[in-house]
C-alpha positions in Angstrom: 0.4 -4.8 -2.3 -1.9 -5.4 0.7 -0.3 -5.3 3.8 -2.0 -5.3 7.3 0.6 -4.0 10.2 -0.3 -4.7 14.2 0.9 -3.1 16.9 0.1 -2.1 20.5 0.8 -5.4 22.1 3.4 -6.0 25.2 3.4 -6.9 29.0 0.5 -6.5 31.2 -0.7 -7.5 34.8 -3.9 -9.1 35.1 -7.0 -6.8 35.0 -5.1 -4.4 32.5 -5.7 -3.1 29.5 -4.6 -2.8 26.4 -5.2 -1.4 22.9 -4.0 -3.2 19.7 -4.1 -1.3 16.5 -4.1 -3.1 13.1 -2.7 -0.5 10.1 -4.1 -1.6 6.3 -2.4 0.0 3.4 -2.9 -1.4 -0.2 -6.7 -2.2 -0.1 -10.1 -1.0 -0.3 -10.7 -0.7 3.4 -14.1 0.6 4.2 -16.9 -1.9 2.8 -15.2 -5.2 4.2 -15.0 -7.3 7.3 -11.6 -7.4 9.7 -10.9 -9.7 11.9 -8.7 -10.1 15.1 -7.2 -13.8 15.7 -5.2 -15.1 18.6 -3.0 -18.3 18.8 -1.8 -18.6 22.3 1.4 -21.0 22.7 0.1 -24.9 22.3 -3.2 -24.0 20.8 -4.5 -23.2 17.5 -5.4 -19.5 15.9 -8.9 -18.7 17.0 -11.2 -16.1 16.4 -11.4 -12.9 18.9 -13.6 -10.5 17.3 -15.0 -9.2 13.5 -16.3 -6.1 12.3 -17.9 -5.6 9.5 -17.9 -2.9 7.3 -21.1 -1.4 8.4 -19.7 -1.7 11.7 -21.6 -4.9 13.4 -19.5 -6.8 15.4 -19.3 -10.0 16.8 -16.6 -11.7 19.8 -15.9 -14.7 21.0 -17.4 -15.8 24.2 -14.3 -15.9 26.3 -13.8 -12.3 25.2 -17.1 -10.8 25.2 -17.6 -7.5 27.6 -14.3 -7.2 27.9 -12.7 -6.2 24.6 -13.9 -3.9 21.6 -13.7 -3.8 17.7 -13.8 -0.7 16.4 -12.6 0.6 12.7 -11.3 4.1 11.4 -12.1 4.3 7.7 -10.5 7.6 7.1 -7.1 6.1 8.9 -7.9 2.6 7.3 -7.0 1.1 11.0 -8.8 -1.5 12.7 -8.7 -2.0 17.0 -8.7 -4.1 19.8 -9.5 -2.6 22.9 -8.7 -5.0 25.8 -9.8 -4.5 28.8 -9.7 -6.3 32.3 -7.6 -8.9 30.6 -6.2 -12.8 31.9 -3.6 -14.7 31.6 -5.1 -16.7 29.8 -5.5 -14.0 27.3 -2.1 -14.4 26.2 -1.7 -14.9 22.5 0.0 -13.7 19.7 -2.6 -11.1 18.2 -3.2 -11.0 14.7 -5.5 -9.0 12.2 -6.8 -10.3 9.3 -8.6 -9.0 6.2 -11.5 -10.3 4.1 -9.4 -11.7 1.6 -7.3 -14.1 4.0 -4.4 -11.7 4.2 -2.9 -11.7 7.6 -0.3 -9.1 9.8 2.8 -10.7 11.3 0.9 -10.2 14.5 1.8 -9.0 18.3 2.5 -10.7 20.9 -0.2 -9.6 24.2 1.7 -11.3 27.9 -0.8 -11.2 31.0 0.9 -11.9 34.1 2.1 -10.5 37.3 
């Protein structure tokens, strides 16, 4: 069964970081795309951020310079390094595989 697990969000002040980590089990890990979502309260999910699996990634432009995909094949993890972060950067955080399977997500606060 493929299961994605995040963790790694919580409470931040504005200009903090933080570092999300997305844990697959149950899949072949290496050769495919993840993805990081974020559906802040009121909105709709949108995308943050893909990697594929040779590595090239892509952000959206409220995100870009400030956070970081990166993979671990060996640990079959996926990351979100956040950095200088916003208010308005709050969001539930979820990954997401190739295959449309999703985490249960964690939930990133910005404020002071």
């Amino acid at each position: 069964q493929v299961r994605l697990v995040e963790s790694g969000g919580g409470l931040v002040q504005p200009g903090g970081s933080l570092r999300l980590s997305c844990a697959a089990s149950g899949m072949i890990f290496s050769i495919y795309a993840m993805y990081w979502y974020r559906q802040a309260p009121g909105k709709e999910r949108e995308l943050v951020a893909t990697i594929t699996g040779g590595t090239a990634t892509t952000y959206a432009d409220s995100v870009k310079g400030r956070f970081t995909i990166s993979r671990d094949n060996d640990k079959k993890m996926v990351y979100l390094q956040m950095n200088n972060l916003k208010p308005e950067d709050t969001a539930v955080y979820y990954c997401k595989n190739s295959f449309g399977v999703w985490g249960e997500g964690t939930l990133v606060t910005v404020s002071s």
